[in-house]
PDB file of N, CA, C and O in Angstrom:
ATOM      1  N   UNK A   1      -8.669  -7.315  -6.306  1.00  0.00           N
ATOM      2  CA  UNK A   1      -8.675  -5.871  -6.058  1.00  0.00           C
ATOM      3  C   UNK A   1      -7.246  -5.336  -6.210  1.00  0.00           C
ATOM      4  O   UNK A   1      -6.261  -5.845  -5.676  1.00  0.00           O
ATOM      5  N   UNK A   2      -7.245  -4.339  -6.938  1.00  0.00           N
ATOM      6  CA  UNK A   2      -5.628  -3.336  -6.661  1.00  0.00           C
ATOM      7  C   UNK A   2      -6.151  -2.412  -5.786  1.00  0.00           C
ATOM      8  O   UNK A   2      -7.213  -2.081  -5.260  1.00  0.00           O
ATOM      9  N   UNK A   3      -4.844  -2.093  -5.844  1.00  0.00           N
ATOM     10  CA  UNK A   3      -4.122  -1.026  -4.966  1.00  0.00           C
ATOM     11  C   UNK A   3      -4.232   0.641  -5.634  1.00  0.00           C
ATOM     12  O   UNK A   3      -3.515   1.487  -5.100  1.00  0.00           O
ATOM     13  N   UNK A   4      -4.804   0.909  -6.367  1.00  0.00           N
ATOM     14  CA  UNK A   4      -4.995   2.470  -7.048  1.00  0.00           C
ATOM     15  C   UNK A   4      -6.065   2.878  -6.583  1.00  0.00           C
ATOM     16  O   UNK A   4      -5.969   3.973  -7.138  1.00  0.00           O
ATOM     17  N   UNK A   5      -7.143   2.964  -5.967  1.00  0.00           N
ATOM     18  CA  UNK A   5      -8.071   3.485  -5.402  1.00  0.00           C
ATOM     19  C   UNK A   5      -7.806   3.208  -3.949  1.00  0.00           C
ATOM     20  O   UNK A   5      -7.378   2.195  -3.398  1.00  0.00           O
ATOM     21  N   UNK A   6      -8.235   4.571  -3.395  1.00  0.00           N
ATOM     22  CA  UNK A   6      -8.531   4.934  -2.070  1.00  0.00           C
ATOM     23  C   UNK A   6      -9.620   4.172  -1.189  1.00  0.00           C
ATOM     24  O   UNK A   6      -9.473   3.935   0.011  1.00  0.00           O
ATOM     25  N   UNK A   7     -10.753   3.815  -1.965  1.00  0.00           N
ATOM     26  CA  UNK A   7     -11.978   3.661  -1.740  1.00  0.00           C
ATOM     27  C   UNK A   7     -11.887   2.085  -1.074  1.00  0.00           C
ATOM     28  O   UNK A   7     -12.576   1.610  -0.171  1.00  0.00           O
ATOM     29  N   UNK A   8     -10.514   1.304  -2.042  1.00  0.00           N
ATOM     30  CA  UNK A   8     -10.915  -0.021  -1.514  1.00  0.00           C
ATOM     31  C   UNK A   8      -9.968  -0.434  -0.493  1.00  0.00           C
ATOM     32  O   UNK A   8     -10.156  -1.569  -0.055  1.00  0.00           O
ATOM     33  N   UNK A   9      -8.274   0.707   0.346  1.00  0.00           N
ATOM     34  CA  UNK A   9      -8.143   0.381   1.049  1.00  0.00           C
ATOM     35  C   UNK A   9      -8.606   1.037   2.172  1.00  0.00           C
ATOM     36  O   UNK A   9      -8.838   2.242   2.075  1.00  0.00           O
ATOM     37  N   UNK A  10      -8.888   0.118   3.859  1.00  0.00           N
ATOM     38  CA  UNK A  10      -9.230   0.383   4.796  1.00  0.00           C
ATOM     39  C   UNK A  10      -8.124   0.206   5.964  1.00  0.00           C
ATOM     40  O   UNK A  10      -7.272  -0.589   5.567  1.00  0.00           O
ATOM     41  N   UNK A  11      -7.843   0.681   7.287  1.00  0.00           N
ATOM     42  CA  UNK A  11      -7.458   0.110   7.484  1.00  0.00           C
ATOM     43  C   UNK A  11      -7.750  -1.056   8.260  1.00  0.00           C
ATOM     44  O   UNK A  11      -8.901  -1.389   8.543  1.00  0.00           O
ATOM     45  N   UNK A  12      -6.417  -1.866   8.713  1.00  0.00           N
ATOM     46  CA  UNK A  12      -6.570  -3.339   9.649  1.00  0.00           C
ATOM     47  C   UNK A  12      -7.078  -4.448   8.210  1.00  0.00           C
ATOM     48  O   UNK A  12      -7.643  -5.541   8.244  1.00  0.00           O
ATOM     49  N   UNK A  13      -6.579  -3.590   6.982  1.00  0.00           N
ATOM     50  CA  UNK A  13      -6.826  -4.594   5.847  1.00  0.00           C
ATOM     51  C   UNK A  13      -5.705  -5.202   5.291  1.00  0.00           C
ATOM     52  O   UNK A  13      -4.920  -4.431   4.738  1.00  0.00           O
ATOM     53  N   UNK A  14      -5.337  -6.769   5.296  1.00  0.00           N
ATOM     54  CA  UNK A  14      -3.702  -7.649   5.155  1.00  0.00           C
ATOM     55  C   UNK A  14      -3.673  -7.341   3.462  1.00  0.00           C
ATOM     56  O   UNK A  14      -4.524  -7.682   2.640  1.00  0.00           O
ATOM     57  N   UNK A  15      -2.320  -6.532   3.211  1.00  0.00           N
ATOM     58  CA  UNK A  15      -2.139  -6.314   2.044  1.00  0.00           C
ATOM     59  C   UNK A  15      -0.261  -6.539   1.554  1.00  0.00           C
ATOM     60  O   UNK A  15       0.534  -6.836   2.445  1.00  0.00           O
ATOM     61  N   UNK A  16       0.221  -6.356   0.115  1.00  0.00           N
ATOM     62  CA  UNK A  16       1.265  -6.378  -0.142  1.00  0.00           C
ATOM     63  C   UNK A  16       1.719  -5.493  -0.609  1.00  0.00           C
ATOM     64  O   UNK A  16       1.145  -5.407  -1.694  1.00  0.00           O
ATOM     65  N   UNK A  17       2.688  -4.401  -0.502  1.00  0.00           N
ATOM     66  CA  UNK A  17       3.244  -3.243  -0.747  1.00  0.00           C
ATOM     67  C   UNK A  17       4.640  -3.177  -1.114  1.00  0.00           C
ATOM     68  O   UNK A  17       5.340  -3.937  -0.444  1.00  0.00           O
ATOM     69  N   UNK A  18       5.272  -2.468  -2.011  1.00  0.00           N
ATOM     70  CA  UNK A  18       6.435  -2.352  -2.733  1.00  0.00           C
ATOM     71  C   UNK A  18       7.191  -1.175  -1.741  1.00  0.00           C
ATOM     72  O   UNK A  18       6.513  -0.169  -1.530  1.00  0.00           O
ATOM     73  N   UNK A  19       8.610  -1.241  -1.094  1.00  0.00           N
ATOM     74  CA  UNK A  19       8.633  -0.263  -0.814  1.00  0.00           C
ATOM     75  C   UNK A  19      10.047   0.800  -1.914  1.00  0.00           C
ATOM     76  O   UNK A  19      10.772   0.540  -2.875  1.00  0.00           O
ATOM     77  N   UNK A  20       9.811   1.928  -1.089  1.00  0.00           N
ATOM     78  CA  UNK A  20      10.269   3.187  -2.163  1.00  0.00           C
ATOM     79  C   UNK A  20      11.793   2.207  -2.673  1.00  0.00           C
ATOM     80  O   UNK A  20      11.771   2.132  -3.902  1.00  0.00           O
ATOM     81  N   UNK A  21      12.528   1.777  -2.330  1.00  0.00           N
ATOM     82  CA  UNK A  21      13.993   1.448  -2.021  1.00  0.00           C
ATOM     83  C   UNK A  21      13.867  -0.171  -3.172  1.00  0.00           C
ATOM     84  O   UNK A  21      14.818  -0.546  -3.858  1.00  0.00           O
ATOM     85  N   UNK A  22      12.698  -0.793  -3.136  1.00  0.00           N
ATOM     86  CA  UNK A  22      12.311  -2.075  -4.187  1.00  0.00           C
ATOM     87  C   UNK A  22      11.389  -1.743  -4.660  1.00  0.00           C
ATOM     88  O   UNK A  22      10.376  -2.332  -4.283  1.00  0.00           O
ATOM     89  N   UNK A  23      11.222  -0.638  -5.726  1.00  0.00           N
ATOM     90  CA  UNK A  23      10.451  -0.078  -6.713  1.00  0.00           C
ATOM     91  C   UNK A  23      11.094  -1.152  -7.895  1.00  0.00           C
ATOM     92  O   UNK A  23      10.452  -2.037  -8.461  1.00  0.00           O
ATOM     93  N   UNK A  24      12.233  -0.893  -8.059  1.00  0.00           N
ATOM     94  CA  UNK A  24      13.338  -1.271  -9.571  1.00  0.00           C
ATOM     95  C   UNK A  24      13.267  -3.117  -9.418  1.00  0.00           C
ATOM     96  O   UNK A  24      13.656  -3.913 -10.273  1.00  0.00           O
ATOM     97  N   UNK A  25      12.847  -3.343  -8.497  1.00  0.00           N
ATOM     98  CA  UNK A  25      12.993  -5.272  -7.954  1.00  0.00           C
ATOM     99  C   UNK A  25      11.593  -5.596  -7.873  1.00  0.00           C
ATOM    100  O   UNK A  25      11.184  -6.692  -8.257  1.00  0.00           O
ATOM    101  N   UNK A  26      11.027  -4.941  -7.520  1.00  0.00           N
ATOM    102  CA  UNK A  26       9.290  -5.439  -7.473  1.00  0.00           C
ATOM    103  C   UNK A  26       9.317  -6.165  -6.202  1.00  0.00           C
ATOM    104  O   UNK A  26       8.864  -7.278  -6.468  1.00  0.00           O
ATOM    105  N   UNK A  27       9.677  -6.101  -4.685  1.00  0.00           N
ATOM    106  CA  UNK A  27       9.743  -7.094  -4.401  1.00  0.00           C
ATOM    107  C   UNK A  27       8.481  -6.691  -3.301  1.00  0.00           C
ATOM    108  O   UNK A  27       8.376  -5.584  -2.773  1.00  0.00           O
ATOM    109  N   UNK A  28       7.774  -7.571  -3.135  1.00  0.00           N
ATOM    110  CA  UNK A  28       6.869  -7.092  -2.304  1.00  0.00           C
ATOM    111  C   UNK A  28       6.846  -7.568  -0.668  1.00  0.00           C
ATOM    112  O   UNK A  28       7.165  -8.649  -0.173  1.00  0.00           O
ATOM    113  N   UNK A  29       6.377  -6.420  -0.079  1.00  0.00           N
ATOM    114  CA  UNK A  29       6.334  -6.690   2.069  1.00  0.00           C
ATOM    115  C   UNK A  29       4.794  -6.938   2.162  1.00  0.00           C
ATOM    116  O   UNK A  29       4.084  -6.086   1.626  1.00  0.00           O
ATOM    117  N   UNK A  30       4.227  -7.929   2.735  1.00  0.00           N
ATOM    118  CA  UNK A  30       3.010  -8.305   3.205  1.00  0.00           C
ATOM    119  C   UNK A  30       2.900  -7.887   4.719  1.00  0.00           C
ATOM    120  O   UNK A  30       3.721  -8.156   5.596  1.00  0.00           O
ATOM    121  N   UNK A  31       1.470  -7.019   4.892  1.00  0.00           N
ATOM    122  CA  UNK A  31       1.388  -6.038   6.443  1.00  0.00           C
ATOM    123  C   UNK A  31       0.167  -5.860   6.534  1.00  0.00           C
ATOM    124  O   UNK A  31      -0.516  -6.146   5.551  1.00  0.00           O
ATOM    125  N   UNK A  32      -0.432  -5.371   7.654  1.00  0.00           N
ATOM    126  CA  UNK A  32      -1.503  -4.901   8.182  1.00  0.00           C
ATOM    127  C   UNK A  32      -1.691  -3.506   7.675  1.00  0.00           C
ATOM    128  O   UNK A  32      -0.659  -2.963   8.068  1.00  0.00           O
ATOM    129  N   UNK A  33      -2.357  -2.636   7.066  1.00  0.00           N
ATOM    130  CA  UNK A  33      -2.353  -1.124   7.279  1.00  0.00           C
ATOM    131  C   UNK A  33      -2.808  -0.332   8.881  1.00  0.00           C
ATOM    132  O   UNK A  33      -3.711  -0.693   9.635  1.00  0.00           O
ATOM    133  N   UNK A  34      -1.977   0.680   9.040  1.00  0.00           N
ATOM    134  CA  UNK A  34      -1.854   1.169   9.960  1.00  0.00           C
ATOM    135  C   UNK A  34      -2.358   2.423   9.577  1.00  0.00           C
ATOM    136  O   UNK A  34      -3.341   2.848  10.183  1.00  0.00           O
ATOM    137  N   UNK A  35      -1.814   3.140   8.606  1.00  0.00           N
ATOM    138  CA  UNK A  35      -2.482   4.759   8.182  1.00  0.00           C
ATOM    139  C   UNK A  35      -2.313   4.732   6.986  1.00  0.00           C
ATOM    140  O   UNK A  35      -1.278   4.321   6.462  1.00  0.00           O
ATOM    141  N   UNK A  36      -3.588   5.292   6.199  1.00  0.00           N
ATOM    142  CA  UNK A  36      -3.123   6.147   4.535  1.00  0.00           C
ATOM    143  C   UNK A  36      -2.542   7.314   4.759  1.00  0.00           C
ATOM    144  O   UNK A  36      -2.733   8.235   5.554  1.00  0.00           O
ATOM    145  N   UNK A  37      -1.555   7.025   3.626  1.00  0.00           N
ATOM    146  CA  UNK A  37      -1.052   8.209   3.590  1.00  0.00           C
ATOM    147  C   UNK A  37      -1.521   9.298   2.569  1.00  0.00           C
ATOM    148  O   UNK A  37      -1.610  10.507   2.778  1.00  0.00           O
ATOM    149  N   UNK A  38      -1.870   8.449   1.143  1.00  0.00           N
ATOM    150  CA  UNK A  38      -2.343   9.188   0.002  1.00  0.00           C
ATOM    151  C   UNK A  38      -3.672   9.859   0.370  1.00  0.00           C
ATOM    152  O   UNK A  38      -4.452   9.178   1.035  1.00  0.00           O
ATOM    153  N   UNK A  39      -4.095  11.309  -0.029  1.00  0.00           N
ATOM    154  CA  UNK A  39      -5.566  11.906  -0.080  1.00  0.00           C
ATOM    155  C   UNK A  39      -6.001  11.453  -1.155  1.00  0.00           C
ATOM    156  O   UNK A  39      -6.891  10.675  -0.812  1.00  0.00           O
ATOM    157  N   UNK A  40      -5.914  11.453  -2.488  1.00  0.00           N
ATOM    158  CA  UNK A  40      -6.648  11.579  -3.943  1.00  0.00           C
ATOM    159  C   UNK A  40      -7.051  10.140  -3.726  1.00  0.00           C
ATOM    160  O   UNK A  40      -6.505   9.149  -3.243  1.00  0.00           O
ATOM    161  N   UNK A  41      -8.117  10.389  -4.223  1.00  0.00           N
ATOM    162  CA  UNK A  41      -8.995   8.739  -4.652  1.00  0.00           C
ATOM    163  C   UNK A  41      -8.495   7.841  -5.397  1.00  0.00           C
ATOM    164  O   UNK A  41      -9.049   6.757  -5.579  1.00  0.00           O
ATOM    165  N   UNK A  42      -7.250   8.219  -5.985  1.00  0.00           N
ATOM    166  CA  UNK A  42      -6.652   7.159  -7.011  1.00  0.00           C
ATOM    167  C   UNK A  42      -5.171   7.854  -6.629  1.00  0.00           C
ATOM    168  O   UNK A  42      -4.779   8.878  -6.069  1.00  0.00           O
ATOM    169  N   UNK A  43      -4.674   6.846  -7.180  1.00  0.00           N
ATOM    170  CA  UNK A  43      -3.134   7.031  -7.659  1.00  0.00           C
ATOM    171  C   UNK A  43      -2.417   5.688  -8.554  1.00  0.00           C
ATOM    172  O   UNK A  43      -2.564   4.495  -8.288  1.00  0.00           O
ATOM    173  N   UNK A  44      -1.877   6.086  -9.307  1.00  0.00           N
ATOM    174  CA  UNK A  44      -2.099   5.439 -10.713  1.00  0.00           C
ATOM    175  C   UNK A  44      -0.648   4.529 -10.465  1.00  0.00           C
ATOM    176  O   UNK A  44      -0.388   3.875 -11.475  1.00  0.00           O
ATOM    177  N   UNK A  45       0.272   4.354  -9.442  1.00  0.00           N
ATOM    178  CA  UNK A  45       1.382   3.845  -8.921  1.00  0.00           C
ATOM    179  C   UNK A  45       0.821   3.132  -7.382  1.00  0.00           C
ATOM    180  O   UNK A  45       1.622   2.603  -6.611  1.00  0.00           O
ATOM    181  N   UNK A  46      -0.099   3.184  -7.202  1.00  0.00           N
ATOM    182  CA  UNK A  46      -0.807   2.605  -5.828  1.00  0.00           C
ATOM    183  C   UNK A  46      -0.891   3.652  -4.717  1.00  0.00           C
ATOM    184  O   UNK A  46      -0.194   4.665  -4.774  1.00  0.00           O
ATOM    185  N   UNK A  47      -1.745   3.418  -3.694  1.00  0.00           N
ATOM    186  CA  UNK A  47      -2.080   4.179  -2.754  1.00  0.00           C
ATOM    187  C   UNK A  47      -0.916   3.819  -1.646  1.00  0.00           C
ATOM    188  O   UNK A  47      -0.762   2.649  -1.296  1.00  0.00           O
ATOM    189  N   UNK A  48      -0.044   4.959  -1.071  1.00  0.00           N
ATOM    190  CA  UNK A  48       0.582   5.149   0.094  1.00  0.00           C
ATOM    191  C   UNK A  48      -0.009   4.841   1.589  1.00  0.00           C
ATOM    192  O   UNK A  48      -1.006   5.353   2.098  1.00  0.00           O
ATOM    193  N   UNK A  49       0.909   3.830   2.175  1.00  0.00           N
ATOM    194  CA  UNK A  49       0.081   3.644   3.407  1.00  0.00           C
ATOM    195  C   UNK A  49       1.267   3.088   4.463  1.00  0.00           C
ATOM    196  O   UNK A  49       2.306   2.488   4.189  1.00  0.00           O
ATOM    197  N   UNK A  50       0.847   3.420   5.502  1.00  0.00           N
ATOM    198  CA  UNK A  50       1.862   2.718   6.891  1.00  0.00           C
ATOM    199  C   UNK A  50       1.572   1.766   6.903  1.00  0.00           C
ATOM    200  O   UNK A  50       0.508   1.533   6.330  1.00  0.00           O
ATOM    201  N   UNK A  51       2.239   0.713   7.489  1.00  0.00           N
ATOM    202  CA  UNK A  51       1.929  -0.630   8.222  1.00  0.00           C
ATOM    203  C   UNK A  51       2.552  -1.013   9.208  1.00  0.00           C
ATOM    204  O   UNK A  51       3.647  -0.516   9.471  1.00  0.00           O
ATOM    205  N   UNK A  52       2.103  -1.794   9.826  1.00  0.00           N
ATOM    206  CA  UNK A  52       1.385  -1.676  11.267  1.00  0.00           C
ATOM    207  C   UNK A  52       3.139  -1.830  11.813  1.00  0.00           C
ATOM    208  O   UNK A  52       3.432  -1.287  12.878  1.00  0.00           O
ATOM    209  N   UNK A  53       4.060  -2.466  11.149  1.00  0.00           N
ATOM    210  CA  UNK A  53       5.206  -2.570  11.597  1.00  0.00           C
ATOM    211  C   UNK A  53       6.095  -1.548  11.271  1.00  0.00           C
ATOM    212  O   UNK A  53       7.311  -1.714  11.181  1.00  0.00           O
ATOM    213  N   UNK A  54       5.382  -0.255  11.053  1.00  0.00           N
ATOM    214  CA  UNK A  54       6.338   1.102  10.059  1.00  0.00           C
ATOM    215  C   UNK A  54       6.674   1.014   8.929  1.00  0.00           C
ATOM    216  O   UNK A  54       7.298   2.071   8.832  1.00  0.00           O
ATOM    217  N   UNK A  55       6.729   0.642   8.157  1.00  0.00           N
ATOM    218  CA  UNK A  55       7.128   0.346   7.054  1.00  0.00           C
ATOM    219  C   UNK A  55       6.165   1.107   5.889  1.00  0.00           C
ATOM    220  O   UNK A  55       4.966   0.831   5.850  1.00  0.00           O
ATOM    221  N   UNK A  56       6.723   2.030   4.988  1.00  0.00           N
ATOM    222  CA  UNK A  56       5.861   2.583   3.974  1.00  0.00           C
ATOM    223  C   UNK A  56       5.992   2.337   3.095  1.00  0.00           C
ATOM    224  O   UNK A  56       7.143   2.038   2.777  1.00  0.00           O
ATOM    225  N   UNK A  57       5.064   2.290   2.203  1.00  0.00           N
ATOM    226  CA  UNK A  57       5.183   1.915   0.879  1.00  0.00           C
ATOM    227  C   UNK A  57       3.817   1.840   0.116  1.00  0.00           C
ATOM    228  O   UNK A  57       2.731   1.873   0.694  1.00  0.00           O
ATOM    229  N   UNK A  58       3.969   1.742  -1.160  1.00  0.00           N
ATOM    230  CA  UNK A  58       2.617   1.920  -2.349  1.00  0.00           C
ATOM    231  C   UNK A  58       1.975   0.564  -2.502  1.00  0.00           C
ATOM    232  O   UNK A  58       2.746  -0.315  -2.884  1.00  0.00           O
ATOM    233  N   UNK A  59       0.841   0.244  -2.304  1.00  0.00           N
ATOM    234  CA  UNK A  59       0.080  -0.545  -2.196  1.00  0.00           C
ATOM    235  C   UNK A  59      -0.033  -1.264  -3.772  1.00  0.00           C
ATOM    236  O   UNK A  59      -0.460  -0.650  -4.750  1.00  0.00           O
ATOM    237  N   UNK A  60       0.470  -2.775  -3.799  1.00  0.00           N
ATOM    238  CA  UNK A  60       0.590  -3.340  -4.766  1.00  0.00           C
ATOM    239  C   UNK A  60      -1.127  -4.263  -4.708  1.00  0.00           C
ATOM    240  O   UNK A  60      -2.241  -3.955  -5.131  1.00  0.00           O
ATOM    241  N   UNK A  61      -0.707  -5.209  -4.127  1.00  0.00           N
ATOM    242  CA  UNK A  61      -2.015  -6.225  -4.009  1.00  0.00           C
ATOM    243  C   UNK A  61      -2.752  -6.133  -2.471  1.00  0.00           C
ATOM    244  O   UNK A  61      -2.226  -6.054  -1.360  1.00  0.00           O
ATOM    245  N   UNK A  62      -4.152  -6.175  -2.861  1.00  0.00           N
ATOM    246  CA  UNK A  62      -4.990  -6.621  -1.341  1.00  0.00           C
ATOM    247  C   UNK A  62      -5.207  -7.928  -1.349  1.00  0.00           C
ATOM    248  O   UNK A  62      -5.247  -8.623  -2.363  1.00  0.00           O
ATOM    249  N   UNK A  63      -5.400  -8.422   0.145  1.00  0.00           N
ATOM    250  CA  UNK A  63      -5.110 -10.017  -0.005  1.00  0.00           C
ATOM    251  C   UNK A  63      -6.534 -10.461   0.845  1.00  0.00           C
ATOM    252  O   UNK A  63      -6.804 -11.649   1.021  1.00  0.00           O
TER     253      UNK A  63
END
């Protein structure tokens, strides 16, 4: 599963997310989701979301 549809994250779902600051490195943070942030059903750079430790960032892989 990716990360561009709304539909497939929930939260309390363990995922890996890029944040704004390691866009250019790819480096990815593995977290719990805490809140979406994105409305639109897609987003073509991944769906925006909190995690559970604060941390924001665009949803790369679900795990």
């Amino acid at each position: 599963m990716n990360g561009n549809t709304r539909s497939s994250i929930t939260k309390g779902l363990k995922i890996k997310i890029v944040l704004k600051a390691d866009q250019r490195t790819g480096k990815l943070i593995e977290g719990i989701v805490k809140d979406i942030l994105t409305n639109s059903p897609t987003h073509p750079h991944g769906i925006k979301v909190r995690l559970e430790s604060g941390e924001v960032g665009r949803v790369k892989e679900v795990l």
